[in-house]
N, C-alpha and C positions, 0 to 999 in steps of 0.2 A: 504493500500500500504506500501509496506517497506523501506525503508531508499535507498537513492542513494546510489550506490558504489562509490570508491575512485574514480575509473575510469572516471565516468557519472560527478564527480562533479569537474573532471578536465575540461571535455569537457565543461562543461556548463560556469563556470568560465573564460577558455580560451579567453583573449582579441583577436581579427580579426580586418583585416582591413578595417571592416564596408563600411558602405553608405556613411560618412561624406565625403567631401573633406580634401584632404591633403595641406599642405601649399609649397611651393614651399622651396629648398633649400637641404643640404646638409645630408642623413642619411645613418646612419650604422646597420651592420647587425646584431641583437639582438634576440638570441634563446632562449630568457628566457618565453616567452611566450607559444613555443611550447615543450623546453624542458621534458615532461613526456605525451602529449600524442599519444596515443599510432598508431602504425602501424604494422601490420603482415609482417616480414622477410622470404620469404622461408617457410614459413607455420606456424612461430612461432613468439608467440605475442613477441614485442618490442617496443620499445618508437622513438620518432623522432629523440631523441641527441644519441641514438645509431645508427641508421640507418646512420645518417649523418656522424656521425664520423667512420663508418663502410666503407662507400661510400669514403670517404675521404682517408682512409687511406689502398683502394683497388686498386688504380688507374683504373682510370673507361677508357676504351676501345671504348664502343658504348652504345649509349642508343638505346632501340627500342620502338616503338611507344606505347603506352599505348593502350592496345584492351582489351576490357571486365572487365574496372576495373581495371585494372594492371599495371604493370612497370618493366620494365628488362633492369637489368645493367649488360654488359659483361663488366668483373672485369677481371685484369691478378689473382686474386685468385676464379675464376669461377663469374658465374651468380646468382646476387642480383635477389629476386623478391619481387614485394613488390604488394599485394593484401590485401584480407581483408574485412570489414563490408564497404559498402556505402558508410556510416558516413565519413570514413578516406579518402575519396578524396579530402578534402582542402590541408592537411598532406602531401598527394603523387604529389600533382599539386605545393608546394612550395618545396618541395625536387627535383624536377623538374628542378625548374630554379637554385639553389644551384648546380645540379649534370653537368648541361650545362658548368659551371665556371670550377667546378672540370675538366671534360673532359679535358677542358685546361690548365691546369695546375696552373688556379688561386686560390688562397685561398679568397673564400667571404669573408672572416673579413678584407681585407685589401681592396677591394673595396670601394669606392666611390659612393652611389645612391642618383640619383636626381631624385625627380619628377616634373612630367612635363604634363601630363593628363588624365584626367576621363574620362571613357566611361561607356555604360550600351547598353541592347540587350533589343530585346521584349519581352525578357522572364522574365524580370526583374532583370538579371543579372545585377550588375556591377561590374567593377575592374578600380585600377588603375594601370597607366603606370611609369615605373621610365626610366630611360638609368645610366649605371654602368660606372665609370673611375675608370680605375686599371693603374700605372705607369702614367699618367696624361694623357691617352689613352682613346679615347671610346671603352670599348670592348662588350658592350651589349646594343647595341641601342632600345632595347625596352623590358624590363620584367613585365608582365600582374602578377598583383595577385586580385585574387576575393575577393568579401566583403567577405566572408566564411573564407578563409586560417586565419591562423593564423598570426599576426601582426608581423612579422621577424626583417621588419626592423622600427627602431626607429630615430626618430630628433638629428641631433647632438647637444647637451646641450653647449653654450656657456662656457668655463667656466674661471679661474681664471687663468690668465697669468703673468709670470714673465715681459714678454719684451710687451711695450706697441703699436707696431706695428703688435704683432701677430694674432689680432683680424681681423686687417684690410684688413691681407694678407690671412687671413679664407674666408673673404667676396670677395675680390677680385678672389681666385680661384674658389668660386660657380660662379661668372659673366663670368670669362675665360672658366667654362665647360658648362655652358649652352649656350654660342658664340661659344665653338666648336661642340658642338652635331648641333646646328640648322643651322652652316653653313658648316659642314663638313661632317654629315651622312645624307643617305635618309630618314630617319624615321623625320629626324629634318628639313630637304629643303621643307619636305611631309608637316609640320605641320605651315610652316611656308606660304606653295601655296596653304591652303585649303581655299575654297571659304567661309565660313563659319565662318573661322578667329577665330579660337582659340584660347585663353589669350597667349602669348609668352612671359618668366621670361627674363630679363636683355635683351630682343634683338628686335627692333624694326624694323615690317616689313615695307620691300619695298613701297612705295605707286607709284600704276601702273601709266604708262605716260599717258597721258591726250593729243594726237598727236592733234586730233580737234581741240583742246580749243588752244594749242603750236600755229596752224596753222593762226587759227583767230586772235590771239594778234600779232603776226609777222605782219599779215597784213594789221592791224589798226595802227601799229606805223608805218609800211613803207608808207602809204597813209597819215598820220599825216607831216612823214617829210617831204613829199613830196611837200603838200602844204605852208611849211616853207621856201623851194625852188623857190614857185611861188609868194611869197608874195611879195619879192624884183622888180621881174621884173614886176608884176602888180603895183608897188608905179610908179617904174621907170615910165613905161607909164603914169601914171595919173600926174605926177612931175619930167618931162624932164629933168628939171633943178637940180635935186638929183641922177639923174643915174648914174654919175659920183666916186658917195659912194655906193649905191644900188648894180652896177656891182659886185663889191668886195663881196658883202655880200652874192650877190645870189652860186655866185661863191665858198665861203667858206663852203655858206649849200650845194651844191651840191658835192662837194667832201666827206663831212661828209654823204649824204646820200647815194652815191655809197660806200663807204667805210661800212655802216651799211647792205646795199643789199651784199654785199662780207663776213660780218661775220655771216648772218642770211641765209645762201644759204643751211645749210642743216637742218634748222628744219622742223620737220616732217618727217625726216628719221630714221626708226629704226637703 
């Protein structure tokens, strides 16, 4: 057998976003992984960081659905296509969610990805989930990439700061955007009401009402004070001669126990 090509031993080298789970938190989008391999333009071999920066700086108009392999970008400088060997559907499936951004006028380097969860199919697929903040905005509430693609984006690296509160305020904006994705978009209300209860970063879900169990303890303290009520006027009869204090007493728990029947009148209403 003869020696790989440059080619093959890019692909085979190329780090993906694997099987592993990802850690929760804040990354950014890093082409260094994908930068040289390759993809077919319009019929002619190219690389990913050209396609991208090709895409980028077409202003992209519409994407059309990918059929038989393929990809079409209507550009206002005409239609990208991008086909090609097999092989390069990881390449065309993450230029993908990059060319989504683009359409909008956003630039993925200045995005914000978090992830937030795994999934996997019968076929043995899996991919992870992130949601993107651009402008402190959710503007991509769910982008899927497969253990295949290539690893785009990378962990933000803490790093060496002048002022010593800027670390803090790093941490405090991943907890403010992972509290606004799962309280503010569907994908994140979705994951936060799934029966199944998927790990949730920085946001603690709801724990559902419990109206039975509300109804039953209401009704054992109402039946409890009640008979704190009856205590007095049972002394009273067995000790004539104390009813005179008893009265008062019975009297003070009965106003506290209408008053408690008056602030307990709507448990057990949604």
């Amino acid at each position: 057998m003869g020696n790989p090509t440059t080619q093959d031993t890019a692909v085979q080298e190329t780090e993906k976003f694997g099987r592993n789970r990802f850690s929760p938190g804040a990354y950014a989008l890093n082409l260094r992984a994908a930068t040289k391999l390759p993809l077919q333009m319009n019929g002619q071999p190219s690389t990913f960081v050209e396609v991208y920066c090709k895409l980028r700086d077409s202003k992209i108009k519409e994407i059309k659905e990918h059929i038989l392999g393929s990809d079409a970008y209507m550009t206002e400088q005409g239609e990208i296509v991008l086909d090609g060997e097999i092989g390069e559907w990881p390449q065309r499936a993450a230029m993908r969610e990059l060319a989504s951004l683009l359409q909008q006028g956003i630039d993925p380097h200045r995005c914000t990805w978090f992830y937030y969860t795994h999934d996997w199919s019968r076929d043995a697929d899996e991919s992870h989930k992130f949601f993107a903040i651009y402008d402190s905005k959710v503007i991509l509430e769910s982008c899927s990439f497969n253990a295949e693609e290539p690893l785009i984006l990378k962990r933000n690296v803490d790093k060496e700061t002048v002022w010593n509160s800027h670390e803090y305020f790093d941490e405090a904006f991943e907890i403010y955007s992972y509290r606004k994705f799962y309280s503010e978009t569907m994908t994140g209300q979705l994951m936060v009401l799934r029966p199944d209860e998927p790990i949730l970063y920085h946001f603690e879900r709801p724990q559902a009402r419990n109206i039975e169990r509300e109804i039953r303890l209401v009704t054992q303290v109402r039946i409890y004070r009640l008979l704190l009520v009856a205590l007095p006027l049972l002394a009273a009869l067995v000790f004539p001669s104390y009813k005179g204090y008893l009265a008062p007493v019975a009297v003070g728990l009965g106003i506290s126990f209408l008053w408690f029947l008056w602030q307990t009148r709507k448990v057990g209403q949604s």
